[in-house]
MARKOLMAR-616525 format. One record per residue (C-alpha): residue in one letter; x, y, z. Coordinates in steps of 0.1 Angstrom, whole numbers, plus 5000, padded with zeros to 4 digits. Each point is the difference from the previous one (the first is absolute). Layout:
residues N
+------+------+-------+------+
! resn ! east ! north !   up !
+------+------+-------+------+
!    A !    X !     Y !    Z !
...
+------+------+-------+------+
END
This chain:
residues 324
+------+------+-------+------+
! resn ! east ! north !   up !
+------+------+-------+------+
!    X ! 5476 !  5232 ! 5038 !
!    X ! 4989 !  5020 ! 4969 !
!    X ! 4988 !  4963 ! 4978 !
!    X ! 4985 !  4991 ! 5036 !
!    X ! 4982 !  5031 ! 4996 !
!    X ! 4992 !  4992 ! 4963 !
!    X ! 4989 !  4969 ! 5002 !
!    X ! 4975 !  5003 ! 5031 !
!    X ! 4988 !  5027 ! 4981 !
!    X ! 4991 !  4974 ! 4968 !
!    X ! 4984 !  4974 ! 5027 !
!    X ! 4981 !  5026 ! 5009 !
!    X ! 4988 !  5016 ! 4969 !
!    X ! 4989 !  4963 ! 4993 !
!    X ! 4982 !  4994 ! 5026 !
!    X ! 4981 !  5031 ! 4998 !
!    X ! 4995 !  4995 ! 4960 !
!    X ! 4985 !  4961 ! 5010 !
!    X ! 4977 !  5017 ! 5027 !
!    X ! 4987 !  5027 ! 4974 !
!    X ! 4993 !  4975 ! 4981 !
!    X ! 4987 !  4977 ! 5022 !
!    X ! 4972 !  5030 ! 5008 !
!    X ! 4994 !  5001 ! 4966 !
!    X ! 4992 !  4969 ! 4994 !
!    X ! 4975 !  4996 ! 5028 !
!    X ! 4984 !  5036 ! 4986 !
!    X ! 4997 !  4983 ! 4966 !
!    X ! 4985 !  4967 ! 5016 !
!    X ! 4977 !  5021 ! 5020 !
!    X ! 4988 !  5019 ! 4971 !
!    X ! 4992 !  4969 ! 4984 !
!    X ! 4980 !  4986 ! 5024 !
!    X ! 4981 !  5036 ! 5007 !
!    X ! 4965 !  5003 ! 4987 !
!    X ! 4989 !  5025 ! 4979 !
!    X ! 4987 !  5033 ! 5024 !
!    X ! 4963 !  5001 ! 5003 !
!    X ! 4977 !  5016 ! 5027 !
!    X ! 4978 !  4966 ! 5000 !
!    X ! 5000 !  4981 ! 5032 !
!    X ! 4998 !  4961 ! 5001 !
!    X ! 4968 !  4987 ! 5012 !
!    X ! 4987 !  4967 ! 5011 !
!    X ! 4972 !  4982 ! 5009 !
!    X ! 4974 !  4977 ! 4980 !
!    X ! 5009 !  5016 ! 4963 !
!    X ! 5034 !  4986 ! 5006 !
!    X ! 4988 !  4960 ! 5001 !
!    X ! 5013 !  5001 ! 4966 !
!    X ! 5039 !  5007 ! 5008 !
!    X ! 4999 !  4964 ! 5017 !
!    X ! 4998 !  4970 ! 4980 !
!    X ! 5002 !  4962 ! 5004 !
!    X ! 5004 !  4969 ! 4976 !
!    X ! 5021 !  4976 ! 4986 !
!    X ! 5003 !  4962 ! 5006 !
!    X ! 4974 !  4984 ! 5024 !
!    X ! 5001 !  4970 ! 5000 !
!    X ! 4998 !  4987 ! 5034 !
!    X ! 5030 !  4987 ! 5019 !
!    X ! 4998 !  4966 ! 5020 !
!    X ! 5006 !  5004 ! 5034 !
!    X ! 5036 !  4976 ! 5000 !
!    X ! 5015 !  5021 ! 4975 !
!    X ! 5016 !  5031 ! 5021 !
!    X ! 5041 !  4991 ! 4992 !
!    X ! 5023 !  4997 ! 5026 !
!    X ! 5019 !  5037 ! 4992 !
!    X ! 4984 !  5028 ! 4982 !
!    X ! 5022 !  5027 ! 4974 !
!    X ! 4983 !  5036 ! 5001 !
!    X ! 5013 !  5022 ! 4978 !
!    X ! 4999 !  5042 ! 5003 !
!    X ! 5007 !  5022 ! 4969 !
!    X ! 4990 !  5036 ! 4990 !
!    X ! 4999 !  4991 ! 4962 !
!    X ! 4997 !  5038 ! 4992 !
!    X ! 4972 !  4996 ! 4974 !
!    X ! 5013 !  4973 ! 4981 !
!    X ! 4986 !  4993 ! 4966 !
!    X ! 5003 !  4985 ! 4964 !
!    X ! 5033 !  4979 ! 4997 !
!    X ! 5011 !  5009 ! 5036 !
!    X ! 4967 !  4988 ! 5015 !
!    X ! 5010 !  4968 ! 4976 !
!    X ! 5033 !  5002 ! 5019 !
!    X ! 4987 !  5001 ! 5031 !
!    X ! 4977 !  4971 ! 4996 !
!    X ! 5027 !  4983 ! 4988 !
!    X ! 5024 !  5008 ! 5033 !
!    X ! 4973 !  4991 ! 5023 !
!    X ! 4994 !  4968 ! 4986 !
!    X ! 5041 !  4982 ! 4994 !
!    X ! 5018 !  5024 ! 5021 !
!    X ! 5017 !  4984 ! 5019 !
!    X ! 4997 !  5028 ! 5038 !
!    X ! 4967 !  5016 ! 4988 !
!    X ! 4986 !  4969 ! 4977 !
!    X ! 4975 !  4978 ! 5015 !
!    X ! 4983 !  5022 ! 5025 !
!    X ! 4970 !  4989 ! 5021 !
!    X ! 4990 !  5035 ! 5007 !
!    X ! 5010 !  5035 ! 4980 !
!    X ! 4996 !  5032 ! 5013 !
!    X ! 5002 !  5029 ! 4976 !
!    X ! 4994 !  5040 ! 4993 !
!    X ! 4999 !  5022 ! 4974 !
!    X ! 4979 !  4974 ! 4984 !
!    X ! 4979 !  5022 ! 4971 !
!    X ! 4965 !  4993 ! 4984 !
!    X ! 4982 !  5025 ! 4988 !
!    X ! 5034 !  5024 ! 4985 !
!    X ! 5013 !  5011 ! 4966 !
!    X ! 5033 !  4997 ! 5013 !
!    X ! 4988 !  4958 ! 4998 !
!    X ! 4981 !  4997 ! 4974 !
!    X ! 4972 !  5000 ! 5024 !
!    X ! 5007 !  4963 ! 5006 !
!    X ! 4989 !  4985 ! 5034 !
!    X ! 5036 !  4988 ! 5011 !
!    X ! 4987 !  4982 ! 5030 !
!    X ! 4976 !  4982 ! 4984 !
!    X ! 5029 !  4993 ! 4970 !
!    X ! 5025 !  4988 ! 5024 !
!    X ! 4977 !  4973 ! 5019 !
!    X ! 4985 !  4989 ! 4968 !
!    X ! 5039 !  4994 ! 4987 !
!    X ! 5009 !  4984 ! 5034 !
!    X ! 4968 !  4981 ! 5008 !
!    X ! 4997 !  5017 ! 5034 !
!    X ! 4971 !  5021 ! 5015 !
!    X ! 5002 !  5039 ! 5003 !
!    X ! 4986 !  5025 ! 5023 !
!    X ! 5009 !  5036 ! 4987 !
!    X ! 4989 !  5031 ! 5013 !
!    X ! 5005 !  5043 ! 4992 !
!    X ! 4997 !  5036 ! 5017 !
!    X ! 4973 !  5022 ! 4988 !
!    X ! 5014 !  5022 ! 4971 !
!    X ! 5016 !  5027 ! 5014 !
!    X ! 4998 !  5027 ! 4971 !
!    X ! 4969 !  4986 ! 4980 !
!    X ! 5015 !  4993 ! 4968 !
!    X ! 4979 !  4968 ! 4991 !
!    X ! 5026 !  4977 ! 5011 !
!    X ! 5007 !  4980 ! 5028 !
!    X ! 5027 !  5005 ! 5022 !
!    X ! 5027 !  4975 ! 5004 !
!    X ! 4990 !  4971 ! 5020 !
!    X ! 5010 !  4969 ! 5026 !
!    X ! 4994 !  4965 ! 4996 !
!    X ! 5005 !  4962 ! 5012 !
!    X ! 5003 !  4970 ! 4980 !
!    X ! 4993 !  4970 ! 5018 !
!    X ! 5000 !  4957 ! 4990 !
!    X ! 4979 !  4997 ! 5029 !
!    X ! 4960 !  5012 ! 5008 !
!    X ! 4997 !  5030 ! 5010 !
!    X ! 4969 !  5016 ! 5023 !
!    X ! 4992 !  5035 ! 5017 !
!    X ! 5023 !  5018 ! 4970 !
!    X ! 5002 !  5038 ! 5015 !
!    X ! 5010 !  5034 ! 4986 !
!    X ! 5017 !  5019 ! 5030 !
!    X ! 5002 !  5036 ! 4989 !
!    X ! 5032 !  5014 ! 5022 !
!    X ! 4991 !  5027 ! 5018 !
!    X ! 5010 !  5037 ! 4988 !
!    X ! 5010 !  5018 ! 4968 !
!    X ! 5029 !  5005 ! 4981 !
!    X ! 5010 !  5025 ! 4976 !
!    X ! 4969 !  5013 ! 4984 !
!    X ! 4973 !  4984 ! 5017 !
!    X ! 5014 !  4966 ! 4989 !
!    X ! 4995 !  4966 ! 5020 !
!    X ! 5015 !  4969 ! 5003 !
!    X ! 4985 !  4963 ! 5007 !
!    X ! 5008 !  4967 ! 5014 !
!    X ! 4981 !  4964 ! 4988 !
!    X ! 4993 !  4973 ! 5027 !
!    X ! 4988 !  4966 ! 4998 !
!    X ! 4999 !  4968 ! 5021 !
!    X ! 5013 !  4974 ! 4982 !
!    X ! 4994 !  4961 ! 5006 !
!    X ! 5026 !  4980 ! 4997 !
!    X ! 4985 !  4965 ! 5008 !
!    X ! 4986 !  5002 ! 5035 !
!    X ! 5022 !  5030 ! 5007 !
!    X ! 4987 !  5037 ! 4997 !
!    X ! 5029 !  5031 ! 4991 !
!    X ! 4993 !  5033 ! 4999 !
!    X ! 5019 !  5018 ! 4970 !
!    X ! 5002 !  5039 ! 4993 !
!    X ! 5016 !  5015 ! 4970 !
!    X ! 5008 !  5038 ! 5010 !
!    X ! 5010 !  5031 ! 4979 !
!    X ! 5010 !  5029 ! 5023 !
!    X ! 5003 !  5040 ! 4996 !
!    X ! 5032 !  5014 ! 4990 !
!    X ! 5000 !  5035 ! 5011 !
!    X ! 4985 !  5002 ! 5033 !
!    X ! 5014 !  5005 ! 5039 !
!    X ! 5010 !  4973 ! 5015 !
!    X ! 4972 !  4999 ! 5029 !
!    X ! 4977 !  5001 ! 4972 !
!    X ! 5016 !  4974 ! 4985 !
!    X ! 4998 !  4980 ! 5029 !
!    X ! 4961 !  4999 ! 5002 !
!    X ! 5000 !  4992 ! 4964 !
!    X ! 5016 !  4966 ! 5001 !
!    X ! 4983 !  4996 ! 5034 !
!    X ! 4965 !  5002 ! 4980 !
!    X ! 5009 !  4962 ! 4992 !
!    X ! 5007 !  4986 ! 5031 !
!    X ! 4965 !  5017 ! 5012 !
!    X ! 4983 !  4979 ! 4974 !
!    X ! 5020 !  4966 ! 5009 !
!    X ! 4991 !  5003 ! 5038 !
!    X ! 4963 !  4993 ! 4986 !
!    X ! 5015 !  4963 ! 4987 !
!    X ! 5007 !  4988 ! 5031 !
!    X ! 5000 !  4964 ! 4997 !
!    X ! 5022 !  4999 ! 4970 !
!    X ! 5033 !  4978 ! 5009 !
!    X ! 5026 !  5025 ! 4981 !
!    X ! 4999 !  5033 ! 4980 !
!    X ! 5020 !  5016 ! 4973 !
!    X ! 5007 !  5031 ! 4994 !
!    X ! 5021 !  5011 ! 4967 !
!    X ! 5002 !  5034 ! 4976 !
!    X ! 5017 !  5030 ! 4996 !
!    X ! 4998 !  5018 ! 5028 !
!    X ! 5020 !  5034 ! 4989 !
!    X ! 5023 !  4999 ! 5029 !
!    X ! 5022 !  5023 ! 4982 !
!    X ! 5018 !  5016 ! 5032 !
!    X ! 5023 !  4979 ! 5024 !
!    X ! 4972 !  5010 ! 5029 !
!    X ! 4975 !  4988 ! 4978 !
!    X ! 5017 !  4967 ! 5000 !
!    X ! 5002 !  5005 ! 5039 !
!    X ! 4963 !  5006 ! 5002 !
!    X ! 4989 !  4968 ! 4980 !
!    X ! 5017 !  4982 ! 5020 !
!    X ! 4994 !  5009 ! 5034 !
!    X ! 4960 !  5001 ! 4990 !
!    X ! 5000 !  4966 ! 4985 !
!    X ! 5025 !  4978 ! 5024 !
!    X ! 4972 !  5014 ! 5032 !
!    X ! 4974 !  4991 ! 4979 !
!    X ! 5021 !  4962 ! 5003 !
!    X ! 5010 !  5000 ! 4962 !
!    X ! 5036 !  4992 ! 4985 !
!    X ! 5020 !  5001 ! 4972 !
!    X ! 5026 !  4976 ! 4990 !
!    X ! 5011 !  5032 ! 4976 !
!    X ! 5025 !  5023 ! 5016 !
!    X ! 4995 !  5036 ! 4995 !
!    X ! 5028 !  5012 ! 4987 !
!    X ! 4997 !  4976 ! 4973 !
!    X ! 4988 !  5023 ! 4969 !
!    X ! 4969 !  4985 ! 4979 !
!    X ! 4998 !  5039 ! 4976 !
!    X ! 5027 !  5017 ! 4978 !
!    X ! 5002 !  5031 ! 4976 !
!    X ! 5032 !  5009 ! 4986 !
!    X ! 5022 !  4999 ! 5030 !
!    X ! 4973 !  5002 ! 5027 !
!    X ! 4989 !  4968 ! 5019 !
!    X ! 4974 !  4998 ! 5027 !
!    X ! 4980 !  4979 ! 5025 !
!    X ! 4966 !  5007 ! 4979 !
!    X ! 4982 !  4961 ! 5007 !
!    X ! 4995 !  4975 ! 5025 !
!    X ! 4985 !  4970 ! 5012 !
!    X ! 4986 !  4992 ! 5029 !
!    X ! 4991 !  4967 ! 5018 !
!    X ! 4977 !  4992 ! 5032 !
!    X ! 4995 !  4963 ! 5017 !
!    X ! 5026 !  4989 ! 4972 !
!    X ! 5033 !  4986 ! 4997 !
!    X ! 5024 !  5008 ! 4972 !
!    X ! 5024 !  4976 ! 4985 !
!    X ! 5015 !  5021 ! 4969 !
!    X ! 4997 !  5032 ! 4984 !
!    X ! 5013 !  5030 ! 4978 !
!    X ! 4998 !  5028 ! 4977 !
!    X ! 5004 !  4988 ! 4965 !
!    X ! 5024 !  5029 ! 4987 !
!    X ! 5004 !  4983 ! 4967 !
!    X ! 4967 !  5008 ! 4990 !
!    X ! 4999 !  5037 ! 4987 !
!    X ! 4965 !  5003 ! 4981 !
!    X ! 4993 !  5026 ! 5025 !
!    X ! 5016 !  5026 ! 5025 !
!    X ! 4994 !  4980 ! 5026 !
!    X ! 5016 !  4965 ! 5006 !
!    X ! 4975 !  4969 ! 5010 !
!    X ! 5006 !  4988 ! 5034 !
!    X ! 4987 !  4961 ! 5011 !
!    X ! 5001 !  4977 ! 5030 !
!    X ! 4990 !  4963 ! 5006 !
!    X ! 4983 !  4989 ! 5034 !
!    X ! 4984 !  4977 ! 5018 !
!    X ! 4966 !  4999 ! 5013 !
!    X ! 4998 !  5009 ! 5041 !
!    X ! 4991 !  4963 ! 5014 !
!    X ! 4975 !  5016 ! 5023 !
!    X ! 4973 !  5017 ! 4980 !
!    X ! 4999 !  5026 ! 5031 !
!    X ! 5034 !  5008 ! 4995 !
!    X ! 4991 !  5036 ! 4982 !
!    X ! 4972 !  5009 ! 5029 !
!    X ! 5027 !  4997 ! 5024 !
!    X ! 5024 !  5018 ! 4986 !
!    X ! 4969 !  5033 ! 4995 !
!    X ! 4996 !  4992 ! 5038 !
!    X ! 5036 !  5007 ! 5010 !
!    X ! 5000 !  5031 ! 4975 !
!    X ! 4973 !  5016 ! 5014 !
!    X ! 5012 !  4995 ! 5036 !
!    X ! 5033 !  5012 ! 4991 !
!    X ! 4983 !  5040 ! 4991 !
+------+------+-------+------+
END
């Protein structure tokens, strides 16, 4: 009885030494990711037509040249620069589960930081990869001359009515977080794309109408025949996970992904931080690339097919919005 004793009294000590750390590791994480206390409050409006940019590639796409599955990629690259952003390049080019990729969807994508050299990694990336790029930031939060981290989308395909979607509320410290959309063309078929960068700290109803501030801007695209919705969306509690899920399948999106499948790690910790979304779209592979470690985060992809009606995606937003 007594080594009974003893040795449910070790399990126990180790659980409770792997949950103090477990704690400690997220505290750490989160004071990474906090931003330095200031009483400024983001603002928006026309002075921040500056924190959305658009370039690349253009030459224009013939209309037969839409291929018969597309790869999109999702990947918070954490502010990758120098030799990693080399890396990474590298990766998305010969990989062989994120290589290749039609569409990208990234955050934490820096321009104007020290941290980067001040290089515009958007632009960087799509120059390296021949694609097009659509990037986008949150107003500065604490007013230290340098832009806050941002989204963006890099695409092989035109791109038209490029939008930064600033998610609605604060975090910590008056800061905010954004989303980038853009219609693609890919041949004769339009595809709405968001790249989305959520709030950490915040309750979860909050949290709620934050990602919702995407869907709000998709239901003026309409006649587009699928959409895509990919980021980090900070679902960093199992009723956060809940939440996405419930507010995205009524708004008629899946995901091949499941969600206790893990895309973030620190030390010991691993959580259901990104996902990816489709609408009017069928998926025929996809997964989280957990050899990749340039960042915390791991890069998730999929391959689909285009819907064969193009008004597949307005009638899945017409059974949503019955379903409320």
């Amino acid at each position: 009885m007594m080594g009974r004793r003893q040795k449910t009294g070790r399990v126990n000590a180790w659980r409770y030494s792997a949950i103090a750390i477990a704690v400690l590791c997220l505290a750490a994480s989160a004071l990474r990711l906090r931003p330095h206390a200031s009483p400024a409050r983001a603002h928006d409006g026309e002075s921040a037509a500056h924190l959305l940019e658009v370039g690349g590639e253009h030459a224009p796409a013939k209309p037969g040249d839409a291929p018969a599955e597309l790869k999109i990629v999702s990947y918070n690259i954490r502010y990758r620069a120098g030799d990693e952003l080399k890396q990474l390049i590298t990766l998305l080019k010969e990989d062989p589960e994120i290589g290749g990729a039609h569409v990208i969807g990234l955050q934490e994508v820096d321009r104007n930081r020290k941290r980067t050299g001040n290089v515009n990694t958007a632009r960087q990336l799509a120059d390296a990869l021949g694609m097009r790029y659509a990037w986008a930031a949150p107003p500065d939060a604490d007013e230290d001359g340098e832009e806050e981290t941002g989204v963006a989308i890099l695409s092989a395909f035109p791109m038209s009515d490029v939008t930064r979607i600033l998610l609605t509320h604060e975090g910590p410290d008056g800061r905010r977080r954004v989303a980038v959309g853009a219609t693609l063309h890919v041949g004769k078929t339009a595809l709405r794309v968001y790249s989305v960068h959520a709030e950490t700290r915040m309750p979860l109803e909050k949290k709620v109408e934050h990602w919702r501030a995407v869907l709000e801007d998709l239901r003026l695209h309409p006649k587009v025949a699928g959409a895509v919705v990919v980021g980090d969306f900070n679902t960093i509690k199992e009723k956060d996970v809940k939440a996405a899920r419930r507010l995205f399948s009524q708004e008629g999106f899946t995901t091949p992904i499941p969600d206790d499948r893990s895309t973030w790690k620190t030390f010991i910790v691993e959580l259901k931080l990104d996902w990816l979304w489709l609408r009017g779209l069928e998926a025929r592979s996809h997964g989280i690339d957990k050899e990749v470690g340039l960042s915390d985060h791991w890069p998730l992809w999929v391959t689909f097919k285009l819907a064969n009606k193009p008004e597949a995606n307005a009638a899945a937003a017409g059974v949503s919005s019955e379903s409320k």
